[in-house]
C-alpha positions in Angstrom: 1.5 161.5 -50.0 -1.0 162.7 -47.5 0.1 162.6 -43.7 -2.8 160.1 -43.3 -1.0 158.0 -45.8 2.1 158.0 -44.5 1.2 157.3 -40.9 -0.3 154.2 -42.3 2.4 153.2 -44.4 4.6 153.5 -41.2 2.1 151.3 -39.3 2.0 148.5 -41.6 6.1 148.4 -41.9 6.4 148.3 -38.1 4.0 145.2 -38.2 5.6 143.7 -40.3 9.1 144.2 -38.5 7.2 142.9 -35.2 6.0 139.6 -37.6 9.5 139.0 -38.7 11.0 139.7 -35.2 8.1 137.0 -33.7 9.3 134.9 -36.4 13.2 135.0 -35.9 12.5 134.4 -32.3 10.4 131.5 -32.1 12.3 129.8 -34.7 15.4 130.4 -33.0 14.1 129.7 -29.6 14.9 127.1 -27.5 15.0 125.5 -23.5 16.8 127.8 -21.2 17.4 124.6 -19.3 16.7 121.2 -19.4 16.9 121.2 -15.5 12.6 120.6 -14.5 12.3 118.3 -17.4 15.2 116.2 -16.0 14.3 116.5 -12.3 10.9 115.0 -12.9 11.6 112.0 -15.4 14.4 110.7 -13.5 12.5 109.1 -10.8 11.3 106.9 -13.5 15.0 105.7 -15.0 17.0 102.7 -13.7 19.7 101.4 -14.1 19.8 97.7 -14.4 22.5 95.1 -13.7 22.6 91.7 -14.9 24.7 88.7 -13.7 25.3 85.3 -15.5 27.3 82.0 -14.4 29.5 81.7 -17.6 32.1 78.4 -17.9 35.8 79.0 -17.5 37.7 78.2 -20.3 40.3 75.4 -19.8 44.0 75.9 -19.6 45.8 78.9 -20.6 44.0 80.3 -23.3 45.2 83.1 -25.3 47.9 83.7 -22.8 50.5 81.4 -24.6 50.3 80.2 -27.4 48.9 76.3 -27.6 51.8 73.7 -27.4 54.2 76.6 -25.7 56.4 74.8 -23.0 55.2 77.4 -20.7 51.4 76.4 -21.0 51.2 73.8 -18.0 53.6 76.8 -15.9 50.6 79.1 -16.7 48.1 76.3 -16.1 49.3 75.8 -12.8 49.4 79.6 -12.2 45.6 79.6 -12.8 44.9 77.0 -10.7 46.9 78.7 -7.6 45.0 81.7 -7.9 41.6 79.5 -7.2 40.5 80.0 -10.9 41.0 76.5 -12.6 38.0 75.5 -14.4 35.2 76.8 -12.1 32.4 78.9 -13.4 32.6 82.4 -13.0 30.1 85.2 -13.1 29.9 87.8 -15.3 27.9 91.1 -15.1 26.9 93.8 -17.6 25.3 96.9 -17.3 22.5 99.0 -18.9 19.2 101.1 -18.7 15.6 100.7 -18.8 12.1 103.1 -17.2 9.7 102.1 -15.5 5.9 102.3 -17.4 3.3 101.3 -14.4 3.2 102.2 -11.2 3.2 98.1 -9.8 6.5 97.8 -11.3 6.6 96.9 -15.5 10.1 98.3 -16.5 10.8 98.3 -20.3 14.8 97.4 -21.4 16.3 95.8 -24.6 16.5 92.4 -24.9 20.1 92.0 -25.5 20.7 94.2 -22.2 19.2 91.1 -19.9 19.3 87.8 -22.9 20.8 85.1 -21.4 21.1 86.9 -17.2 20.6 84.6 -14.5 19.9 87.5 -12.3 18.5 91.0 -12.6 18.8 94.0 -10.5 17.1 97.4 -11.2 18.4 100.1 -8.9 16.2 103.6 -8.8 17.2 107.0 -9.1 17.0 107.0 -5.1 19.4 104.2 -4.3 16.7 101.7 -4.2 17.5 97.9 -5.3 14.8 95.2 -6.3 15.2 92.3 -8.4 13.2 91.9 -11.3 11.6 89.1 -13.2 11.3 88.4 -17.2 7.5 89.0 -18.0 8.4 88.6 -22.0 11.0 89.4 -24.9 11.1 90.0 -28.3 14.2 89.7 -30.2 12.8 91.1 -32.9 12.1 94.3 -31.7 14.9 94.1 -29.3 12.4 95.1 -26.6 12.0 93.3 -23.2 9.5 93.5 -20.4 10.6 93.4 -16.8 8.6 93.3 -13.4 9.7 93.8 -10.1 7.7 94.3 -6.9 7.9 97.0 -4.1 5.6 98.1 -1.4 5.4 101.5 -2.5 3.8 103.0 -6.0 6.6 103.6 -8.7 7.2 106.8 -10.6 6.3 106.2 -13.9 7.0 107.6 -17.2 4.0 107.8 -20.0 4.7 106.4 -23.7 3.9 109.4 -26.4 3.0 109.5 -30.3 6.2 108.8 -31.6 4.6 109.3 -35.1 4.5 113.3 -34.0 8.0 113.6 -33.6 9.7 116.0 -36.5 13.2 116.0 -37.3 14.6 118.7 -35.5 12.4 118.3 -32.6 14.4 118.6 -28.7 14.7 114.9 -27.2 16.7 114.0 -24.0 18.1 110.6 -23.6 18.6 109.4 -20.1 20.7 106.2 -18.6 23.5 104.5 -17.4 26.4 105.5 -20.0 29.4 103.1 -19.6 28.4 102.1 -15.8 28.7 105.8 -14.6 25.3 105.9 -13.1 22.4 108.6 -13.9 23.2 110.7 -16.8 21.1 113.2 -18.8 22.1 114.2 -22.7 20.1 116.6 -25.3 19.8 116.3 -28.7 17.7 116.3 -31.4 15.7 114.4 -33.6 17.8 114.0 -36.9 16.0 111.8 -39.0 13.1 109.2 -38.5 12.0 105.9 -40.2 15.6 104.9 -39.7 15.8 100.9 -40.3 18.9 98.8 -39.7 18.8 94.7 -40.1 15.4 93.9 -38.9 11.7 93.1 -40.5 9.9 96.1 -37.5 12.8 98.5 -37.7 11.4 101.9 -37.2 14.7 104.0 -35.2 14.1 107.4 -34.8 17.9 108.6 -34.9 19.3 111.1 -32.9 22.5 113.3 -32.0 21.9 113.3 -28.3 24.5 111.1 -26.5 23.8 107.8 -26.1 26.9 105.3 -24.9 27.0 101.7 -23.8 25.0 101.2 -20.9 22.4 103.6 -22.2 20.8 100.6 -24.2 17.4 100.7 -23.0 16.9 103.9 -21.2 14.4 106.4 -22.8 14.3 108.8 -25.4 12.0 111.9 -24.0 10.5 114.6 -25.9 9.7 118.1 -24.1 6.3 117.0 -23.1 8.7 114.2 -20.7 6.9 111.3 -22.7 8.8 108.4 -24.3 9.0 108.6 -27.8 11.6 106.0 -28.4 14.1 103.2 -26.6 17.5 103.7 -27.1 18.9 101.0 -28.5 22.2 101.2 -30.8 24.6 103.8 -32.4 26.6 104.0 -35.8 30.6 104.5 -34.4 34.0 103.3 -35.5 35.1 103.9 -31.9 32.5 102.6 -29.6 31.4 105.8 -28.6 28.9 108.3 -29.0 29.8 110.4 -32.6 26.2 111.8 -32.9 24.8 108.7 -34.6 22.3 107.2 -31.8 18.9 104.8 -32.9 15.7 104.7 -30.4 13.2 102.0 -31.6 10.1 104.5 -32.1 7.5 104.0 -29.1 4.2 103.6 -31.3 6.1 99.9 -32.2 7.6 99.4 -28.3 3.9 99.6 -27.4 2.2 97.2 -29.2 5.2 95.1 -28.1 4.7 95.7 -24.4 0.8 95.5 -24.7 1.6 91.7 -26.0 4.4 90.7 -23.7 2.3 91.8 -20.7 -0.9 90.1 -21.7 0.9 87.2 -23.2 4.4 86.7 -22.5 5.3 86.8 -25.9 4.7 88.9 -29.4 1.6 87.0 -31.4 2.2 88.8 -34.8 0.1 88.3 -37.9 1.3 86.2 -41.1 0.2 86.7 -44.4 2.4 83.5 -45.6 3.7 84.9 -48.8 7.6 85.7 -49.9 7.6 88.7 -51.4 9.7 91.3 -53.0 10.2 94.9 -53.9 9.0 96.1 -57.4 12.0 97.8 -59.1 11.6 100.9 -61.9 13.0 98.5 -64.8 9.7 96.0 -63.8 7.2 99.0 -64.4 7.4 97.8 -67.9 6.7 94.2 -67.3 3.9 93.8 -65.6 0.5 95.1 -66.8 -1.5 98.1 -64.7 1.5 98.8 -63.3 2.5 102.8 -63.6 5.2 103.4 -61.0 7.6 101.2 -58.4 4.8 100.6 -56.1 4.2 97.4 -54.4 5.1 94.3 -53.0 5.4 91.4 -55.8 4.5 87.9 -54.7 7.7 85.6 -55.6 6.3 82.3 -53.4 3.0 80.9 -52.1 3.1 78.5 -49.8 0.2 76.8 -48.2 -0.9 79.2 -45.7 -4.3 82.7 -45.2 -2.8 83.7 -48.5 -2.9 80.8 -50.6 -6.3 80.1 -48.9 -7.6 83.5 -50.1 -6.4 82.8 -53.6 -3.2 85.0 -53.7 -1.1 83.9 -56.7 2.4 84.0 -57.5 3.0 87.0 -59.6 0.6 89.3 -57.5 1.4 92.6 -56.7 0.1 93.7 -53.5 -1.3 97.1 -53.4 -3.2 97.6 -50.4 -3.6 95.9 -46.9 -6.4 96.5 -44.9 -7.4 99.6 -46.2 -3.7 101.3 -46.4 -1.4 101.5 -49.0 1.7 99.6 -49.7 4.7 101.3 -50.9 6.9 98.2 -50.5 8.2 95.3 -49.1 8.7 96.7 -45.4 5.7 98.7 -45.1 3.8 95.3 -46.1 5.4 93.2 -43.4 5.1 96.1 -40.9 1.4 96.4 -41.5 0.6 92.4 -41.7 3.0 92.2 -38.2 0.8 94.9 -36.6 -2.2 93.4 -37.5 -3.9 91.0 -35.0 -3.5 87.2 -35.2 -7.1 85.8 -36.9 -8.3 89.4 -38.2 -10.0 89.1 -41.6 -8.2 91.6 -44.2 -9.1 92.6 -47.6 -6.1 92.5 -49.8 -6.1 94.2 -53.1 -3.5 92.3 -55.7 -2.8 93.8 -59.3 -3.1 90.4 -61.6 -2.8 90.5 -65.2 -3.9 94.4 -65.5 -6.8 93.8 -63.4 -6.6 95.0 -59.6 -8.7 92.2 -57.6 -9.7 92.2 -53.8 -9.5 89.0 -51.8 -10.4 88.4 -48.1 -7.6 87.2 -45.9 -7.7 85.9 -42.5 -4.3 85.9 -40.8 -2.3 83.5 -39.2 -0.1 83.7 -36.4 4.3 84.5 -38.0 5.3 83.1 -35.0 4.0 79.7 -35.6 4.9 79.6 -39.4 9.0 80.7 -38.1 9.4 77.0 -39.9 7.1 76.5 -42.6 8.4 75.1 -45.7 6.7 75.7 -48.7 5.2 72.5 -50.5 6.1 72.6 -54.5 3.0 71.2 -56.7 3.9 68.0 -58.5 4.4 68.8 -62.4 3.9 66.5 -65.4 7.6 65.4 -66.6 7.8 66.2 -70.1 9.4 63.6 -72.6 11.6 66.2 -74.2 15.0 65.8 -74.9 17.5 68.6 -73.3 18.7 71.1 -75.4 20.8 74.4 -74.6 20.2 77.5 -76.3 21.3 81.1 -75.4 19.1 83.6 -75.3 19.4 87.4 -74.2 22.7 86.4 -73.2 21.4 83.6 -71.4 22.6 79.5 -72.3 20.1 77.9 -71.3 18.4 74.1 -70.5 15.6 72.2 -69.2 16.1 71.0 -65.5 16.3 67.2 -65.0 16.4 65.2 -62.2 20.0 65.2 -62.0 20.1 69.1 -62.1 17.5 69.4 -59.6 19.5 67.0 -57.1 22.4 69.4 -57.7 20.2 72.8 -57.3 18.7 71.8 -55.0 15.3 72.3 -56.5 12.1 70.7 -55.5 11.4 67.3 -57.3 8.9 68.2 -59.9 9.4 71.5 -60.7 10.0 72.6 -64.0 12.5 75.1 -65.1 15.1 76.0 -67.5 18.9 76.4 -65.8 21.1 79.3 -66.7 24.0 77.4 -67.7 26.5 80.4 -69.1 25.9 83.9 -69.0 27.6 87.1 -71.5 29.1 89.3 -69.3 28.7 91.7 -71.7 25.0 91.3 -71.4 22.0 93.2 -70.0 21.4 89.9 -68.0 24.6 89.8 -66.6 24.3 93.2 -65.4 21.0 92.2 -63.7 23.0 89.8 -62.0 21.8 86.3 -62.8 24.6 83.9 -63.3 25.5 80.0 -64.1 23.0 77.9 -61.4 20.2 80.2 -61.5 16.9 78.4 -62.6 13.9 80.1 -64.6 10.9 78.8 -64.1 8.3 81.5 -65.3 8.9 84.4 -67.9 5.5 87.0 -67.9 3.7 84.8 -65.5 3.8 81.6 -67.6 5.7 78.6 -66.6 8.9 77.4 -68.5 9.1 73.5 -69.0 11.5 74.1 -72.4 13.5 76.9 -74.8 10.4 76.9 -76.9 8.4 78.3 -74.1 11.3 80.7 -73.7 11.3 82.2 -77.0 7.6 81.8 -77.3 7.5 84.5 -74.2 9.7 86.4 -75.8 8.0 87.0 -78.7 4.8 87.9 -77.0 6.3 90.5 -75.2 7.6 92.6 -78.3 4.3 92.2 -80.2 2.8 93.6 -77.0 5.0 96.4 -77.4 6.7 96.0 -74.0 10.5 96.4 -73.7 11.2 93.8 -71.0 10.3 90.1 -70.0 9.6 89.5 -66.5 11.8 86.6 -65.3 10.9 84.2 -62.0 14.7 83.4 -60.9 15.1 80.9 -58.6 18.9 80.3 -56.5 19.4 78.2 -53.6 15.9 77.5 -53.7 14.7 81.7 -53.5 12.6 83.0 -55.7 13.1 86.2 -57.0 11.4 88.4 -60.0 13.4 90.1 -62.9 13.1 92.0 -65.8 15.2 91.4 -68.5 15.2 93.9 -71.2 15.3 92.0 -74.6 16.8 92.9 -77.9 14.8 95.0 -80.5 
């Protein structure tokens, strides 16, 4: 090798030791301090207090048991100390930030439900009382408003979307009453949901305790990127496992609470449910567990637009949907009257239909209206089939069920628990009332679907299950 050569083979391994060194460095860097960060987001943090007039219980409760000869000696106890049966208040403590300069603070709902008075106190010392602008249980977000003579610190709402698992956050609040606190974590997972329609937590290891619920959850940029709102323990306190409602749904929240006092949420006014692997099978154009099935269609935008049970939705204004939560996210971010295009798969075919939302809020109650059906003049007769004993409805059965006068049906009257439909989990009570999108008025309709669906070549029947009145799809593999 020439000394030219080797010179330049020495080069190129330095640079390459410098590109791994850059490497191991900035992935293994991180804040010296969280100190700056901390001292300019806190002006924006309060604490908040909340007091309520609550009932005193009468007597002795819980102290003795009821009937105990000492139970009037304790009542009179209680009534010598001043307590009797007046009310009492109650207080309870947690977080919130403030977003605007004249005074919108942002808190959970269940932090100030049900207060008769509410106090935010400032990083300073500072006390003002503060009004409800809106709420939204839902969300578990809640809009405050208090007024001061001086411009507020304010805190700026970022992309919550951007946040990466494994990205720096601090959480700031009022853990268990003890005033300002500051903890670091980091992101651990996103897309986190836990009971309701709009979850979207981003969870978190940073510390977050009762009395934090509320406060924000800061990335490094000092923007809020999520509301802290719950934690997963067996104890009560922190164990790593926190939940911030992500900020990109806590805006459109806020934007509607300030504007309107309440959330106005669009409604598509179908039930729906998630497509499973073993439907794939049963439902034609279908290639993977994608979707939102169509189990119920009241009268409602969708009905209106010519959605039909047995759809499965595919897209919703222009975006894909995976399932049945991204479909009710997307309709409930989507503005009240908007016209939509909705693409369904029907019968192999994918069709487009033009939907102009309604308002979920004012549906809350809306009880779907069944279609009257021509009684047939068929006698009852019980069969089993696919492990299934089965029977028209009647009038007495549907009294009993609780189904809608004039629907057809045949009701699962036995089931082999030995069977593939016992493993699917319908059972005795269950009512049928459409196998591969055809309805069932008899056990010859039955068996007629049946058949169709092995000369078709297909190795399941999909079944429209109805219990307690909820519709639900399955698909029942059937003998060869």
């Amino acid at each position: 090798m020439t000394q030219g050569a080797a010179m330049r083979a020495m080069m190129v391994a330095f640079l390459t030791a410098v590109v791994v060194l850059v490497q191991t460095v900035a992935a293994q860097a991180r804040p010296d301090s969280f100190a700056e960060l901390a001292e300019d987001i806190s002006p924006s943090v309060v604490n908040i207090t909340t007091s309520t007039v609550v009932a005193t219980r009468t007597g002795p409760q819980g102290i003795v048991p009821e009937g105990s000869p000492f139970e009037d000696f304790f009542r009179e106890f209680q009534d010598r100390q001043g307590d009797g049966d007046r009310p009492r208040r109650s207080s309870a403590l947690g977080s919130g930030f403030v977003i605007s300069e004249d005074g919108y603070v942002v808190t959970n709902n269940h932090v100030i439900e049900g207060a008769d008075e509410i106090l935010i106190e400032f990083f300073s010392g500072e006390e003002l009382p503060a009004t409800v602008i809106g709420t939204d249980p839902n969300t578990d977000i809640a809009l405050l408003k208090v007024e001061s003579d001086e411009p507020l610190k304010f805190v700026d709402f970022g992309d919550s979307d951007t946040a990466r698992v494994g990205d720096w956050v601090l959480a700031m609040g009022n853990p268990l009453g003890q005033g300002f606190s500051v903890s670091s974590g980091i992101v651990s997972a996103r897309n986190r949901a836990l009971s309701g329609s709009y979850d979207d937590y981003i969870q978190t290891d940073a510390a977050i305790n009762r009395g934090n619920s509320g406060g924000p959850l800061f990335n490094m940029d000092g923007d809020v990127i999520g509301v802290n709102t719950a934690i997963l323990s067996p104890n009560g306190g922190s164990i790593g496992i926190g939940f911030s409602m992500a900020s990109n749904v806590v805006t459109r929240v806020v934007d509607q609470l300030k504007e309107y006092g309440e959330t106005r949420r669009g409604w598509l006014g179908v039930s729906i449910q998630n497509i499973t692997d073993d439907m794939v099978d049963a439902i034609d154009g279908l290639e993977d567990a994608f979707g939102a099935m169509v189990t119920d269609v009241p009268d409602g935008p969708a009905k209106d637009a010519g959605v039909q049970l047995g759809d499965v939705i595919m897209t919703f204004d222009g975006g894909d949907v995976a399932d049945v939560r991204a479909l009710v996210r997307r309709v409930g971010n989507t503005a009240v009257g908007k016209e939509v295009d909705v693409v369904v798969l029907r019968e192999g075919d994918e069709v487009t239909l033009a939907v102009t939302l309604g308002r979920r809020e004012e549906a809350q109650g809306a009880v779907p209206a069944s279609q009257p059906v021509p009684e047939t003049e068929e006698a009852p007769v019980e069969k089993e089939i696919l492990g299934l004993t089965v029977t028209p409805l009647t009038d007495e059965m549907r009294s009993e069920l609780g189904v809608a006068d004039g629907m057809d049906g045949l009701v699962v009257s036995g089931v082999d628990e030995m069977s593939k439909a016992y493993e699917k989990g319908l059972r005795a009570g269950d009512v049928l009332t459409e196998a591969s999108h055809q309805k069932l008025r008899t056990v010859d309709d039955f068996e007629t679907r049946i058949e169709e669906v092995r000369e078709a070549g297909r190795k399941s029947v999909l079944l429209l299950v109805r219990r307690g009145g909820e519709p639900r799809f399955v698909a029942l593999t059937i003998d060869d």
